[in-house]
C-alpha positions as a printed NumPy array, in Angstrom:
array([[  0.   ,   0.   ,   0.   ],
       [  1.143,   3.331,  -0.842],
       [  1.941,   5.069,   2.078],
       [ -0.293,   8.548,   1.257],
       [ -2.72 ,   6.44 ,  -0.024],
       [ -5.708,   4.062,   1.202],
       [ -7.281,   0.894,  -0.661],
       [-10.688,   1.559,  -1.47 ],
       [-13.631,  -0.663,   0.831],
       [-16.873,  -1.548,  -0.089],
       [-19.407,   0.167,   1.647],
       [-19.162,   0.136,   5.852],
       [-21.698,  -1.326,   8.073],
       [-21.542,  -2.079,  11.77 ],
       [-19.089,  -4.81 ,  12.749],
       [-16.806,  -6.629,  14.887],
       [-13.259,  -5.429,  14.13 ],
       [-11.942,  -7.667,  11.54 ],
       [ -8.346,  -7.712,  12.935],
       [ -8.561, -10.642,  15.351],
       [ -6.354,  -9.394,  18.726],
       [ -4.254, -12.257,  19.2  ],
       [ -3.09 , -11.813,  15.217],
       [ -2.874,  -8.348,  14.249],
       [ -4.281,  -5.099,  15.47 ],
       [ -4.958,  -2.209,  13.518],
       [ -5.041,   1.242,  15.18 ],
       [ -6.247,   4.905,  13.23 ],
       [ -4.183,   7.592,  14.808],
       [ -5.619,  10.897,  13.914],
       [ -3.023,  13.631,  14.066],
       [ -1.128,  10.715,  13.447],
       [  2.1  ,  13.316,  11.766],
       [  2.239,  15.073,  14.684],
       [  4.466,  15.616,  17.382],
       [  2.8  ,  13.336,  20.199],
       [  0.87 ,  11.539,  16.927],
       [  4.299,  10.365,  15.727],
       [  5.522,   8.981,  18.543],
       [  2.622,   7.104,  19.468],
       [  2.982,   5.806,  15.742],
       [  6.357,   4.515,  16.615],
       [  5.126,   2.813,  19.916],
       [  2.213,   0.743,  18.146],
       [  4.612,  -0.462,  15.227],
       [  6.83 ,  -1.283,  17.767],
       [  3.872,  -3.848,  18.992],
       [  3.019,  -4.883,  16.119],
       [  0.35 ,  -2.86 ,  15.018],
       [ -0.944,  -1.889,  12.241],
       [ -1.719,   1.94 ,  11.905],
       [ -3.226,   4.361,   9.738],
       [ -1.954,   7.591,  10.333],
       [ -4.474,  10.327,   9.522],
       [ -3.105,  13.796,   9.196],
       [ -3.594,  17.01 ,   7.433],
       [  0.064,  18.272,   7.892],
       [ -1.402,  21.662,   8.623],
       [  0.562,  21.449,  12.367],
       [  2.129,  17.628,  11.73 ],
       [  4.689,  17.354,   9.636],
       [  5.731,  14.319,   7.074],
       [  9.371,  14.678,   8.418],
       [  7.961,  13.25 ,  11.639],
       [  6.772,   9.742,  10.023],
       [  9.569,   9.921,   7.28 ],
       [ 11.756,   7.142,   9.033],
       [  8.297,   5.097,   8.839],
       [  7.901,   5.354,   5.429],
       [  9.084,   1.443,   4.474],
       [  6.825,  -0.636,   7.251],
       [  4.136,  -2.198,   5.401],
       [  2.341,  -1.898,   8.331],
       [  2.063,   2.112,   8.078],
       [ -0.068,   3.764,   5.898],
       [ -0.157,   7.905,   6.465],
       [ -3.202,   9.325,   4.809],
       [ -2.867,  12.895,   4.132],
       [ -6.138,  14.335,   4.556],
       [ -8.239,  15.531,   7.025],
       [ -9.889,  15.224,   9.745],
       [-13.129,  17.005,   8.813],
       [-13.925,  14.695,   5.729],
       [-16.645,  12.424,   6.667],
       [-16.113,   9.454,   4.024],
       [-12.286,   9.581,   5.297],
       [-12.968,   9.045,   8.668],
       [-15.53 ,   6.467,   7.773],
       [-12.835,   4.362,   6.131],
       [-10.558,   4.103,   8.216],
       [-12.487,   4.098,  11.776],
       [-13.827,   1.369,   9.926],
       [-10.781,  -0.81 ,   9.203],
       [ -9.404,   0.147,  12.693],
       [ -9.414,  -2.018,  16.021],
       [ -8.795,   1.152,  18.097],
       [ -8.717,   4.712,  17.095],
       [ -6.47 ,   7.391,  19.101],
       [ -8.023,  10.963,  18.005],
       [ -4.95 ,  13.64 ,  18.56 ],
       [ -5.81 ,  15.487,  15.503],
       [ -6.245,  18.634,  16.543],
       [ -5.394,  22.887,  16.506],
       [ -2.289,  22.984,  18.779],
       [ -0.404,  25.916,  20.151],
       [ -1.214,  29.065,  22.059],
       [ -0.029,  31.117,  18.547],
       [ -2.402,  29.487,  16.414],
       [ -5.217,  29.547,  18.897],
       [ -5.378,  33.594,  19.016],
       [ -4.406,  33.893,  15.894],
       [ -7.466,  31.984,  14.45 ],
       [-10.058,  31.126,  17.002],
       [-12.418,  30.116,  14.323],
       [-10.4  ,  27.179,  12.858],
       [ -9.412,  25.877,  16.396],
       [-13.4  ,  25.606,  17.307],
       [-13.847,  24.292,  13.688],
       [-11.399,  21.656,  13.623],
       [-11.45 ,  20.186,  17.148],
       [-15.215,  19.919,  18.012],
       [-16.246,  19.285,  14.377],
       [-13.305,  16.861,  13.646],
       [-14.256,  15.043,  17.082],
       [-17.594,  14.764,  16.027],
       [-16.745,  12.936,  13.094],
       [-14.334,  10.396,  14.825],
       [-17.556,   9.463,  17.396],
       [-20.25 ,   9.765,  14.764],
       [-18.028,   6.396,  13.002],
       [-16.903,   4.841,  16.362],
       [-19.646,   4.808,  17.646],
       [-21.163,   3.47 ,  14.283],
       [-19.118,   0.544,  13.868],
       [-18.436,  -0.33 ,  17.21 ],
       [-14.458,   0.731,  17.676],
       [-12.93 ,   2.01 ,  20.979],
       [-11.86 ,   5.463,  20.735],
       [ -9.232,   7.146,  23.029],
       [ -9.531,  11.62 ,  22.926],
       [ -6.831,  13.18 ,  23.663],
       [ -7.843,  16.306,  25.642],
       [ -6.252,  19.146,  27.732],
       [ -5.024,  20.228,  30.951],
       [ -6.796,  23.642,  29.567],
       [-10.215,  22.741,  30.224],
       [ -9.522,  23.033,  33.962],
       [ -8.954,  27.204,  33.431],
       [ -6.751,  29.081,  35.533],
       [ -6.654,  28.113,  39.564],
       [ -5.188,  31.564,  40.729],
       [ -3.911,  31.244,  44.317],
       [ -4.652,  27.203,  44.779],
       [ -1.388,  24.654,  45.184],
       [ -3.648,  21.576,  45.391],
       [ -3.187,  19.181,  42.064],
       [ -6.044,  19.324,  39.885],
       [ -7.923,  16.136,  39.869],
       [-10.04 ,  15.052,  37.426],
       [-13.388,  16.178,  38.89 ],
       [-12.027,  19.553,  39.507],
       [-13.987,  22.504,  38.748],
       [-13.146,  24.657,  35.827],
       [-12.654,  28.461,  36.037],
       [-12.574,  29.839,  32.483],
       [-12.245,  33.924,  31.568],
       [-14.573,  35.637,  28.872],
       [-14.853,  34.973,  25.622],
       [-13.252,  38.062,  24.49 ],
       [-10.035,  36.469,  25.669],
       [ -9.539,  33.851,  22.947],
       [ -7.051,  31.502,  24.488],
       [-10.659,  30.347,  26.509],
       [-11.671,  29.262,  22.374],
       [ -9.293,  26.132,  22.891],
       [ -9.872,  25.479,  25.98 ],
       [-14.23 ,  25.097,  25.597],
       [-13.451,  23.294,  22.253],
       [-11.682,  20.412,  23.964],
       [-14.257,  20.503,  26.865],
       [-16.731,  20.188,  24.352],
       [-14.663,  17.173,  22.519],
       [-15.033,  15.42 ,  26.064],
       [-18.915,  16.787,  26.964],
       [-19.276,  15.015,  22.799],
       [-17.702,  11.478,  23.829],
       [-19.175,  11.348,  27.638],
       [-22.888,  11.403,  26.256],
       [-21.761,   9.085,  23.199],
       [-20.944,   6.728,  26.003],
       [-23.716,   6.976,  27.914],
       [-26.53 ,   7.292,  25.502],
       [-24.807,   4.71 ,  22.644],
       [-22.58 ,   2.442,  24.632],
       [-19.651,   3.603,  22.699],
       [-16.077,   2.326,  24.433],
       [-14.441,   5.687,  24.868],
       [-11.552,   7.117,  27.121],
       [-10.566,  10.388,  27.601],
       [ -6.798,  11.407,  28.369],
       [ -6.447,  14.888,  30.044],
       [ -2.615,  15.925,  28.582],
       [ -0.481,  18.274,  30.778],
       [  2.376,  19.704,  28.784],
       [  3.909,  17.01 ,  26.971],
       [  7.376,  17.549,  25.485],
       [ 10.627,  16.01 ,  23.392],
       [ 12.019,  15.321,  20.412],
       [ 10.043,  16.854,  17.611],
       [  8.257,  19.525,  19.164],
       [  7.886,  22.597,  16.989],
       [  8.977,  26.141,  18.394],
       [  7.024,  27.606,  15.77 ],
       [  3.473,  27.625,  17.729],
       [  4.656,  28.87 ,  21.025],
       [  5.504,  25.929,  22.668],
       [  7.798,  26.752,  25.481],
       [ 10.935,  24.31 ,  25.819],
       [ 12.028,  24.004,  22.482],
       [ 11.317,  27.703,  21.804],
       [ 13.542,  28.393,  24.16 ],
       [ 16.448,  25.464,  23.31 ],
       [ 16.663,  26.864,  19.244],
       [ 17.286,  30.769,  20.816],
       [ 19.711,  29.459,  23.385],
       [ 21.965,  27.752,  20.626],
       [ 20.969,  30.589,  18.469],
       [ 22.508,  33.283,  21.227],
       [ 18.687,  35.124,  20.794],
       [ 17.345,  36.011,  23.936],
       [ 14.9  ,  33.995,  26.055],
       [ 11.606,  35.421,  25.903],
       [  9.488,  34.601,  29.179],
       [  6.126,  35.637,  28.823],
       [  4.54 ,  37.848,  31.937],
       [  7.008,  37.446,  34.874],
       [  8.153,  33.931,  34.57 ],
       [  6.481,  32.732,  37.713],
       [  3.941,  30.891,  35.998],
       [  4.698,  27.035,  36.807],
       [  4.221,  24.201,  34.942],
       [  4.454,  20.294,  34.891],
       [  6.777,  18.558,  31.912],
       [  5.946,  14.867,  30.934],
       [  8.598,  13.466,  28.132],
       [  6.325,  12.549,  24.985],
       [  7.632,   8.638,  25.484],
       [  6.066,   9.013,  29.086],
       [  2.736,  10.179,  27.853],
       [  2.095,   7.49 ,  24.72 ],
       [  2.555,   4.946,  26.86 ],
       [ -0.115,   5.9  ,  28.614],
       [ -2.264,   6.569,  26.175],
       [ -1.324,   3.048,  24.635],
       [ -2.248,   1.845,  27.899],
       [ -5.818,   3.539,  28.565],
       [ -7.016,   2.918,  25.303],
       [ -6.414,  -0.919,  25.465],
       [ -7.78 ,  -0.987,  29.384],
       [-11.587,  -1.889,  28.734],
       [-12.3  ,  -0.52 ,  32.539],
       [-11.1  ,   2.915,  31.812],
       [-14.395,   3.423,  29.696],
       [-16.42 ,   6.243,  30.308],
       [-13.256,   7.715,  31.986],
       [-10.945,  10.809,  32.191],
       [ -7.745,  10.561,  33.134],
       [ -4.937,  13.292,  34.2  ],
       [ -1.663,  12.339,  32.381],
       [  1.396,  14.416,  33.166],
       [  4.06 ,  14.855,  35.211],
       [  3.903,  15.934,  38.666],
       [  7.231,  17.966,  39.311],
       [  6.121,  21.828,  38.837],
       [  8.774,  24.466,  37.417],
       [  8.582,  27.959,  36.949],
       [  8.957,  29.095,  33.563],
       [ 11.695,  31.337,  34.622],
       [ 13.582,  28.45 ,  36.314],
       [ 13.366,  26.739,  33.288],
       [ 15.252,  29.175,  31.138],
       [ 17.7  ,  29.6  ,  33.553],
       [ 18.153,  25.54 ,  33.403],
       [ 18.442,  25.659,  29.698],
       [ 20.526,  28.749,  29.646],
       [ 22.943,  26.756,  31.942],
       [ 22.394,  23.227,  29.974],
       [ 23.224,  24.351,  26.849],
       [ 26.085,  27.2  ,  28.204],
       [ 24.545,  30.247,  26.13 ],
       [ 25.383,  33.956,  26.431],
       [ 21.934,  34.56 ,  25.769],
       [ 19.701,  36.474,  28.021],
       [ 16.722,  36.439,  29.656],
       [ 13.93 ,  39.028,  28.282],
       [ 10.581,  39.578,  29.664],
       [  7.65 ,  40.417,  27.588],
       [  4.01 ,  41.178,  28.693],
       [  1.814,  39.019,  27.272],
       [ -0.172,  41.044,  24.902],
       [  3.117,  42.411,  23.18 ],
       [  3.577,  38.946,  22.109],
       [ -0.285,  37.67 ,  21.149],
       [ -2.426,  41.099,  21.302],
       [ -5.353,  41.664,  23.779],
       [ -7.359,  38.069,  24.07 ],
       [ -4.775,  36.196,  25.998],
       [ -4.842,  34.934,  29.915],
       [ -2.21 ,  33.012,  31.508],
       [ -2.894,  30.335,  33.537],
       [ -0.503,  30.277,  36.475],
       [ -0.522,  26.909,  37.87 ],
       [ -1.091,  23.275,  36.604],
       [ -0.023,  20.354,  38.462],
       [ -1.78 ,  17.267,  37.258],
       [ -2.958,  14.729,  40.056],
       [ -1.634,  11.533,  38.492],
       [ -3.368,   9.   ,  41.217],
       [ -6.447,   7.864,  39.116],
       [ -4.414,   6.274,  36.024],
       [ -1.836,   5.391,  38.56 ],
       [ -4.485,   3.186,  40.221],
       [ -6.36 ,   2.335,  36.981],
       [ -3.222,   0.991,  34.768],
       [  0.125,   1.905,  37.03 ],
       [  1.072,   4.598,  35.039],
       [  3.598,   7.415,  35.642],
       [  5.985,   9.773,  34.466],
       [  9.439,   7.891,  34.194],
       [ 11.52 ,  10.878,  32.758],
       [ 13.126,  13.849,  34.891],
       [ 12.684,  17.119,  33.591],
       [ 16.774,  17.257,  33.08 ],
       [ 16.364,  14.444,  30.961],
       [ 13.653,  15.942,  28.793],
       [ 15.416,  18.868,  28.57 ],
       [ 18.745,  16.903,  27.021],
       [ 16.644,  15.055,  24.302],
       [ 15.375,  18.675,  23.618],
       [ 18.494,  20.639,  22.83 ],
       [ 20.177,  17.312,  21.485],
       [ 17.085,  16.968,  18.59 ],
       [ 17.233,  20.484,  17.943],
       [ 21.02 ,  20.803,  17.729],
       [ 20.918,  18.212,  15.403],
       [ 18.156,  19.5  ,  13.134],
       [ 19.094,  20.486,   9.673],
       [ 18.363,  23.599,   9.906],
       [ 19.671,  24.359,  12.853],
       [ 22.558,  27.304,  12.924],
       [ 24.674,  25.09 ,  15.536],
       [ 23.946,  21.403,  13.913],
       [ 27.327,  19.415,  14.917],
       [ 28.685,  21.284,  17.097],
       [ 27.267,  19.486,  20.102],
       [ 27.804,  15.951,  21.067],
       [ 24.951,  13.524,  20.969]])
């Protein structure tokens, strides 16, 4: 099978997956070229699976799935998310379906609010409408967002905590409602169709692959500190947040969406070791020995008026603990080495080579 291409079916109807578990397994992966997508990838092939990577490349990239390219057991569909007959197809040749597709990144969110409500709640709807349909577990990825900002509270935020959002003039609040809506979607296909669905609450996951380019944090910071650029930290850098290594948070997701208890479910996975996001570029200022400097810019400078920060998240982790003895394996100095090595070692990077791997 060509791998941007899919084999045509005859028409779809309501079945029993046709991959029988104890010889072969067959997995759709929506957002399946992107950061977290691509890994995950890499963790099912490593099992065995077979898996149809569905993806746009509007965030994901094909460099992420290019070392993929020769197992006949991958197949990456470029397309999207939003086309019904698509979907169809390949929910219906899959066993499991993990839906990460997805608009990603605080950038992208202000800077069109209309395509982030578009593509996550409409997209979702599609991957339910067909799980449901035929029968097929579905795992949605979600976000630490939904819980809003906790100003002033140091407990961990569990998953029945309440959620504190700002108004919808401030448009980072746009993401946040659309993947609360993704899980309000699932929840009542669960309880009003029986559909097998699991929803994983995602607190900051990082590594290898990550792009700078839609505000994510680390590796933003990692390309300007081998640049010699200066560090921009957003507000006053004592916002804190928890890291979870991307390896760290696929197998978890590998793990809830083949755990037939965790239906119904939502589950916190993250790390649990908070850092300030001025502590951080000071650790990768030190890590990677830069001259560069630390600059601080108000946050509507950098995204306009629409923007809130959300000053604390620290995931409680105890649920999937208990449920499927999950946790975060990998220290935040760890994460932060894969970081700066990937990067250093990108093509286009201007210090590629000139640190060791």
């Amino acid at each position: 099978m060509h791998p941007r291409s899919i084999e045509p079916l005859g028409a779809p109807e309501a079945c029993a997956s046709h991959y029988p578990p104890s010889v072969a397994r067959a997995a759709l992966v929506t957002g399946g070229a992107g950061f977290i997508g691509s890994h995950l990838t890499e963790l099912l092939l490593a099992e065995d699976w077979e898996v149809f990577a569905l993806d746009d490349l509007s965030t994901g990239s094909e460099a992420n799935v290019f070392h993929l390219r020769q197992k006949p057991n991958f197949h990456l569909v470029v397309e999207s998310v939003l086309s019904p007959s698509v979907v169809s197809e390949l929910v219906h040749r899959a066993d499991v379906v993990f839906h990460l597709a997805a608009a990603v990144g605080v950038r992208l969110i202000v800077e069109r609010p209309g395509h982030t409500l578009l593509t996550n709640v409409r997209g979702t709807e599609n991957v339910l409408e067909y799980a449901s349909r035929f029968g097929k577990p579905v795992l949605v990825a979600s976000s630490s967002e939904v819980y809003g900002d906790h100003p002033g509270e140091n407990l961990p935020l569990r998953e029945g905590s309440r959620r504190i959002y700002g108004p919808t003039t401030a448009k980072r609040w746009a993401y946040a409602d659309s993947k609360a809506m993704d899980e309000f979607l699932a929840l009542a296909r669960h309880e009003e169709e029986g559909l097998r669905c699991v929803i994983a609450r995602l607190f900051n996951t990082v590594g290898p692959r990550q792009s700078p380019q839609y505000g994510n944090v680390i590796p933003r910071f990692v390309k300007a500190a081998l640049a010699g650029e200066p560090l921009e930290v957003h507000g006053d850098g004592s916002q804190t947040r928890c890291f979870c290594h991307v390896a760290d948070t696929v197998r978890a997701l590998a793990a809830l969406a083949t755990h037939e208890a965790s239906a119904g479910q939502i589950y916190n996975v993250g790390s649990t070791d908070p850092v300030t996001i001025l502590e951080l570029a000071n650790r990768i200022l030190e890590l990677t020995e830069s001259s560069s400097n630390v600059v601080f810019v108000p946050y509507e400078q950098v995204y306009g008026h629409g923007i809130e920060e959300m000053f604390q998240r620290v995931p409680s982790v105890e649920k999937i603990r208990s449920a499927v003895g999950w946790e975060a394996r990998t220290s935040l100095g760890a994460i932060l080495n894969a970081v700066v090595s990937d990067i250093a070692s990108s093509p286009d990077s201007a210090v590629s080579g000139q640190l060791s791997p």
